[in-house]
Short mmCIF file of the C-alpha atoms (twelve columns), coordinates in Angstrom:
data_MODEL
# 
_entry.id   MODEL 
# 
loop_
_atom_site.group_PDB 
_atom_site.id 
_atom_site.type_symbol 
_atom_site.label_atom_id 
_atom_site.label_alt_id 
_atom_site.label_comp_id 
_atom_site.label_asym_id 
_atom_site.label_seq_id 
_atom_site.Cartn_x 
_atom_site.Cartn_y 
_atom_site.Cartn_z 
_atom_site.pdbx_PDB_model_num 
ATOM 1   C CA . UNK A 1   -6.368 57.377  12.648  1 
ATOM 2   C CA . UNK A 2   -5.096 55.116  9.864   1 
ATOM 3   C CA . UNK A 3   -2.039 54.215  11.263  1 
ATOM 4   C CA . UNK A 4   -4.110 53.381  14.783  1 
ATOM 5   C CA . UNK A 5   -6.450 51.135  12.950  1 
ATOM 6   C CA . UNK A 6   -3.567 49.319  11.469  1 
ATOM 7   C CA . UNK A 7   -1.155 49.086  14.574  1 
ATOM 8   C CA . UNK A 8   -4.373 47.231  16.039  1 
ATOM 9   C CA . UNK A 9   -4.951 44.662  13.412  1 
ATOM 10  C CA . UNK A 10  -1.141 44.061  13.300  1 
ATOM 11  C CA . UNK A 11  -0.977 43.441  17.256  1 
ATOM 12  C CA . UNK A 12  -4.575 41.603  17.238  1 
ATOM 13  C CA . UNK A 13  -3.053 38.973  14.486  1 
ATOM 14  C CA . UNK A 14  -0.006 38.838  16.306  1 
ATOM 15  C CA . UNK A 15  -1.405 37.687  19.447  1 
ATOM 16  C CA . UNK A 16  -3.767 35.329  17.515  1 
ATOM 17  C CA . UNK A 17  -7.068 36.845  17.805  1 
ATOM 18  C CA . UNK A 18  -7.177 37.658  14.093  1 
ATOM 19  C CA . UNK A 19  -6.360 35.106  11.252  1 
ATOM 20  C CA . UNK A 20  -4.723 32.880  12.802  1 
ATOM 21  C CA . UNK A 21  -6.442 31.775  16.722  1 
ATOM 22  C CA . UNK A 22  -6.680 27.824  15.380  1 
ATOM 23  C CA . UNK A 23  -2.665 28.591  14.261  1 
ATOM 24  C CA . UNK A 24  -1.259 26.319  17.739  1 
ATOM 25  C CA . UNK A 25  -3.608 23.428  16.361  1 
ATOM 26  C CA . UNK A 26  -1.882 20.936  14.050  1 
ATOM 27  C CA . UNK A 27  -3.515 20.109  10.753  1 
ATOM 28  C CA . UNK A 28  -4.767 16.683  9.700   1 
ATOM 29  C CA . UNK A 29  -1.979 16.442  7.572   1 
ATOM 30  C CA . UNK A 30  0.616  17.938  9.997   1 
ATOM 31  C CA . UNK A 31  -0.595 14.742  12.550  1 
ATOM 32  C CA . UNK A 32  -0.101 12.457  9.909   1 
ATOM 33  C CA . UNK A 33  3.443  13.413  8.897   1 
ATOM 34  C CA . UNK A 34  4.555  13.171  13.167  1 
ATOM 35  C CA . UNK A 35  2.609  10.025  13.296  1 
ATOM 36  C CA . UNK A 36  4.108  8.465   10.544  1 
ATOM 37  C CA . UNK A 37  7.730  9.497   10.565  1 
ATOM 38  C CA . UNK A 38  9.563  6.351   11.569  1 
ATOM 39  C CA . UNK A 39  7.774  4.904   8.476   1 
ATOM 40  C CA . UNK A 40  8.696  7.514   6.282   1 
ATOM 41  C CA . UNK A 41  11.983 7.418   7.087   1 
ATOM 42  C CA . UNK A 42  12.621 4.038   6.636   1 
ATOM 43  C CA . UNK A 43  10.456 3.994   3.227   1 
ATOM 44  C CA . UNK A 44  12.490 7.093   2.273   1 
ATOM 45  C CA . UNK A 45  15.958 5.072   3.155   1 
ATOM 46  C CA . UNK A 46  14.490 1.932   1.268   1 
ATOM 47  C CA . UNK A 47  14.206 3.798   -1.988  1 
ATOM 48  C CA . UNK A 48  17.325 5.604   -1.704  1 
ATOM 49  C CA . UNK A 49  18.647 2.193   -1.227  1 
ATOM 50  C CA . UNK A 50  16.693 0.903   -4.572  1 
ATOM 51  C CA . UNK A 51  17.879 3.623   -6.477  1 
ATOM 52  C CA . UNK A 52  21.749 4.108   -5.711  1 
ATOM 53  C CA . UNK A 53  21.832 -0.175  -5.892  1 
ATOM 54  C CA . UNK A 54  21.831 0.169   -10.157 1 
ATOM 55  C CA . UNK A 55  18.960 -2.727  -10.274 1 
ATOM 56  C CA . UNK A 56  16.933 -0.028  -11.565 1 
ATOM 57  C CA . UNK A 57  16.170 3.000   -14.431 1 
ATOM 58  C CA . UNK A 58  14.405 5.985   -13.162 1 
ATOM 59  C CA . UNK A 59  11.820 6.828   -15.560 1 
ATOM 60  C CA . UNK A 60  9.528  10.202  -15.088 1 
ATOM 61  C CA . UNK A 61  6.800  10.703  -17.650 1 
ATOM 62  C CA . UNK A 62  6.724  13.551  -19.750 1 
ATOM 63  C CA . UNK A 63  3.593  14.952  -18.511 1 
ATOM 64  C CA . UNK A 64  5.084  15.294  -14.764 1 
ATOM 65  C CA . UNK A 65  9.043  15.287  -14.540 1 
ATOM 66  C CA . UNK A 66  8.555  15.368  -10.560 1 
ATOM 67  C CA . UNK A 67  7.502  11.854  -10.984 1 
ATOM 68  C CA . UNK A 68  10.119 9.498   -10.622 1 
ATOM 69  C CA . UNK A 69  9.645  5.839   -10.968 1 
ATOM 70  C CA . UNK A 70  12.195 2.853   -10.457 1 
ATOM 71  C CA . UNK A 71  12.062 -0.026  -12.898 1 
ATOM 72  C CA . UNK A 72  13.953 -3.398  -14.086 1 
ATOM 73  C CA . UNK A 73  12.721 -5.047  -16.938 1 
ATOM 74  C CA . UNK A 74  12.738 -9.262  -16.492 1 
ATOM 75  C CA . UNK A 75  11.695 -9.845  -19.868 1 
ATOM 76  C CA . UNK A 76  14.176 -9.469  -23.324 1 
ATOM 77  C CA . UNK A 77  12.698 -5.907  -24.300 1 
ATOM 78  C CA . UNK A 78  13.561 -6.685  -27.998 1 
ATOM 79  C CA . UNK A 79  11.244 -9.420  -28.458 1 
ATOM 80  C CA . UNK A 80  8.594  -6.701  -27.351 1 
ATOM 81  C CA . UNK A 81  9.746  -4.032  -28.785 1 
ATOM 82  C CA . UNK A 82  7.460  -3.825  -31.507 1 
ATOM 83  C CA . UNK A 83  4.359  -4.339  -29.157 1 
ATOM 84  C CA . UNK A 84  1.470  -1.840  -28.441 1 
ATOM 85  C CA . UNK A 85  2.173  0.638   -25.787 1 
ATOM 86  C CA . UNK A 86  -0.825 1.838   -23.389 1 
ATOM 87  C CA . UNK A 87  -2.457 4.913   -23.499 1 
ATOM 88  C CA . UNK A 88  -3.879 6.926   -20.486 1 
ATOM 89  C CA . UNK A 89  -7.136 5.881   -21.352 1 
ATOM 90  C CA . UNK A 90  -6.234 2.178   -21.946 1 
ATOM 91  C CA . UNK A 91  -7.771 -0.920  -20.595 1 
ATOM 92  C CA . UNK A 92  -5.070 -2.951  -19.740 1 
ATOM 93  C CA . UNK A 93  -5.087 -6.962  -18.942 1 
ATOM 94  C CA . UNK A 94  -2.036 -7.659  -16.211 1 
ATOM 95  C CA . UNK A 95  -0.915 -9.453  -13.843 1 
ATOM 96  C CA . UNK A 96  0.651  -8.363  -10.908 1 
ATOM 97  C CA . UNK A 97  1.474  -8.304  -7.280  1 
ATOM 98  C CA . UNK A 98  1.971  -5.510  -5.054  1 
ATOM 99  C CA . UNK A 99  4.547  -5.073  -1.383  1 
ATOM 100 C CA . UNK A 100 5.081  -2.682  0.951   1 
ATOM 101 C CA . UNK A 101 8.742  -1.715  1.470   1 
ATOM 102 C CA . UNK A 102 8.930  -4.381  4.511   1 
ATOM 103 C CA . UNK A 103 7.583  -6.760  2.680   1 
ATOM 104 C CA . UNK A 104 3.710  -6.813  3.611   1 
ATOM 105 C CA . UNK A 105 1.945  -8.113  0.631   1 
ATOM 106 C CA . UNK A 106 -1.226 -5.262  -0.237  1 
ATOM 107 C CA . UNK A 107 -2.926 -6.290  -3.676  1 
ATOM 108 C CA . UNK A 108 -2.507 -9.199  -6.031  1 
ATOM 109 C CA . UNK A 109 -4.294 -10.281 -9.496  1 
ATOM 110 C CA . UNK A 110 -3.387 -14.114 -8.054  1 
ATOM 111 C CA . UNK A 111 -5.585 -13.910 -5.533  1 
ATOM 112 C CA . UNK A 112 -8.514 -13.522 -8.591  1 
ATOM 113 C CA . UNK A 113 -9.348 -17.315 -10.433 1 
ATOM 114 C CA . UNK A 114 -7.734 -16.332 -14.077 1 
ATOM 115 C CA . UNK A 115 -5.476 -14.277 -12.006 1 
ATOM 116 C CA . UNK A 116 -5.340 -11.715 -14.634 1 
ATOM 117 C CA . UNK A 117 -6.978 -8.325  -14.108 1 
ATOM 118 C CA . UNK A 118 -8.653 -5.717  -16.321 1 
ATOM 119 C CA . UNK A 119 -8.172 -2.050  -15.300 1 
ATOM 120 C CA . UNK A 120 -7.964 1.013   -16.712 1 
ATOM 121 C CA . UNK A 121 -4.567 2.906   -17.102 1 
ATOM 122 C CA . UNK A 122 -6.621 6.410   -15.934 1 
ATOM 123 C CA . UNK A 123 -7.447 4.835   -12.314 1 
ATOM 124 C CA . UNK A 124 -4.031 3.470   -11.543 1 
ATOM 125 C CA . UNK A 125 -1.801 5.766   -8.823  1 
ATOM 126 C CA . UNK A 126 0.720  8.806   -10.708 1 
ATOM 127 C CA . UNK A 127 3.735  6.258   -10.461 1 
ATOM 128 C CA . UNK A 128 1.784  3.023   -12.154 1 
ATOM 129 C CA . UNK A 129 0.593  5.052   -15.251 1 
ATOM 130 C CA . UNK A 130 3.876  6.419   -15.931 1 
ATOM 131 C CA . UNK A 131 5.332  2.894   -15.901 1 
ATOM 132 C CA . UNK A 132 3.011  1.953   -18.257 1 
ATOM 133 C CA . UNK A 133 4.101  4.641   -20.770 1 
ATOM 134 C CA . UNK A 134 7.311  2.735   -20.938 1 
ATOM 135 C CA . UNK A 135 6.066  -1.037  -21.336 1 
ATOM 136 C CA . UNK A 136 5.014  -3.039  -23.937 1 
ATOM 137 C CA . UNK A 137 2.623  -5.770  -24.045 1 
ATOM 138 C CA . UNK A 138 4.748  -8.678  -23.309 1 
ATOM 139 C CA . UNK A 139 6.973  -6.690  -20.737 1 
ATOM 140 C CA . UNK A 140 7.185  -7.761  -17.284 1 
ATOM 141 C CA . UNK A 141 9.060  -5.185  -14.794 1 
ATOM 142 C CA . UNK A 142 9.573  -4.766  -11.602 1 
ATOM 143 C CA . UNK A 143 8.958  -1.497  -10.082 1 
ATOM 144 C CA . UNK A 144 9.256  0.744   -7.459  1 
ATOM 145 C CA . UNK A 145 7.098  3.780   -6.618  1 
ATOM 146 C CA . UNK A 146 8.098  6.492   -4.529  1 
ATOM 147 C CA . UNK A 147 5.012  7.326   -1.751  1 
ATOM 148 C CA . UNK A 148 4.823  10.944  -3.670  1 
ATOM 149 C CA . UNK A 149 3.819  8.854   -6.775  1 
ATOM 150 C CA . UNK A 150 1.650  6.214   -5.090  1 
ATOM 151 C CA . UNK A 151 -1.042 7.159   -2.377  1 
ATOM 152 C CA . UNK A 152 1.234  10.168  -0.648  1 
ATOM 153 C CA . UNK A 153 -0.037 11.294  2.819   1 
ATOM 154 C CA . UNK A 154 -3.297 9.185   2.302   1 
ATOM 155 C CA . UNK A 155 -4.198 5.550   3.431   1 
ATOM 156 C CA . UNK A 156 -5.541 2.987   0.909   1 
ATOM 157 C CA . UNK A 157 -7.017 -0.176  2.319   1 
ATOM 158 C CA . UNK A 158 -3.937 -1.600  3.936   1 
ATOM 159 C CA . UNK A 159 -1.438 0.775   2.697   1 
ATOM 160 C CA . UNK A 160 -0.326 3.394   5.194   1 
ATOM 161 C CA . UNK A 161 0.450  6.951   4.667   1 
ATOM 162 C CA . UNK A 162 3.411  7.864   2.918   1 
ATOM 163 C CA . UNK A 163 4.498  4.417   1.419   1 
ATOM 164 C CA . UNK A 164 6.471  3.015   -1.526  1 
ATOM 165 C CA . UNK A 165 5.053  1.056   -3.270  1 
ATOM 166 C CA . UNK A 166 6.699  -2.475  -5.019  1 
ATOM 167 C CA . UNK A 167 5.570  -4.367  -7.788  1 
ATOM 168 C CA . UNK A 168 6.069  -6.868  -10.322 1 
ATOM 169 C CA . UNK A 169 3.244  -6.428  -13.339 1 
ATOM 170 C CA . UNK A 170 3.155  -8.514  -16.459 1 
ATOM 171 C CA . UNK A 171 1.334  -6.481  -19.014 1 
ATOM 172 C CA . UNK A 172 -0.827 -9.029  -20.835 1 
ATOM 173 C CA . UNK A 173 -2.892 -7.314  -23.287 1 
ATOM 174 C CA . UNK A 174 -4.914 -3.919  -24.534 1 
ATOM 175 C CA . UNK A 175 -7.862 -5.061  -25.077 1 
ATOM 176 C CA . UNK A 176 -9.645 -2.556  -28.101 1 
ATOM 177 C CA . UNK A 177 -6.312 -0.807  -28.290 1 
ATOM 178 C CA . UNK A 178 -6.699 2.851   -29.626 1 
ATOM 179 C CA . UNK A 179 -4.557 4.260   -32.044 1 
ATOM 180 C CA . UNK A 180 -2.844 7.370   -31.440 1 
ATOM 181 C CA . UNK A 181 -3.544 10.282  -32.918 1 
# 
């Protein structure tokens, strides 16, 4: 009787009656990676461009080595070397401008009238607060996130799905800096 009940349930799953009759239908996600390929592709050849052309150091935080982030400092580091450093839970005053990998301009603190911006380090994307681990107020970098540590498989205003991400940010200040522990 046992081995009746379970030759059943093994043939009912296998024809897709059981755990698994929505199985032929592609997930969200699974439309969004066909639908986006040629994008990926050439976003995916654009950073392994950026990061075999030595322009750049690949940084990955500490708290997520999968993380990799390109950057190029366009400041002299030593003169800022002694500067604060932001925290995760920093407000930070920058400036900045942000590119898709073709060039399409998404975000800028120039189109604001001071065209500085304060933020906090906590709501940036995985890739931006792990560059900021690594700058200095003072620094000014160019950077490249990888679509895994910018908005992934998700859309953001007019960034598409999987994405890198380019920008230049000019950390400003830290306004109430903390001190850490």
């Amino acid at each position: 009787m046992k081995k009746t009940v379970k030759t059943l349930l093994l043939a009912a799953a296998a024809a897709g009656i059981i755990g698994g009759a929505s199985s032929c239908k592609k997930s969200d996600l699974e439309e969004v990676w066909d639908e986006y390929k040629e994008w990926r592709t050439a976003n995916d050849e654009w950073l392994r461009e950026a990061t075999i052309s030595g322009r750049y150091t690949r940084i990955a935080p500490k708290w997520n080595k999968n993380i990799n982030v390109l950057i190029r400092w366009e400041n002299d580091t030593t003169k800022t070397s002694g500067n604060y450093v932001p925290l995760y839970t920093s407000s930070v005053t920058i400036k900045y401008k942000g590119w898709l990998m073709d060039g399409t301009a998404f975000d800028s603190s120039y189109s604001y009238t001071d065209s500085v911006r304060t933020m906090q380090c906590k709501d940036f994307v995985p890739g931006l607060i792990a560059a900021m681990e690594v700058m200095h107020v003072g620094d000014k970098v160019e950077m490249i996130l990888p679509y895994t540590a910018a908005y992934g498989s998700s859309s953001y205003g007019d960034v598409p799905p999987y994405s890198c991400l380019r920008f230049e940010i000019e950390l400003r200040d830290i306004p109430k800096y903390e001190l850490r522990p």
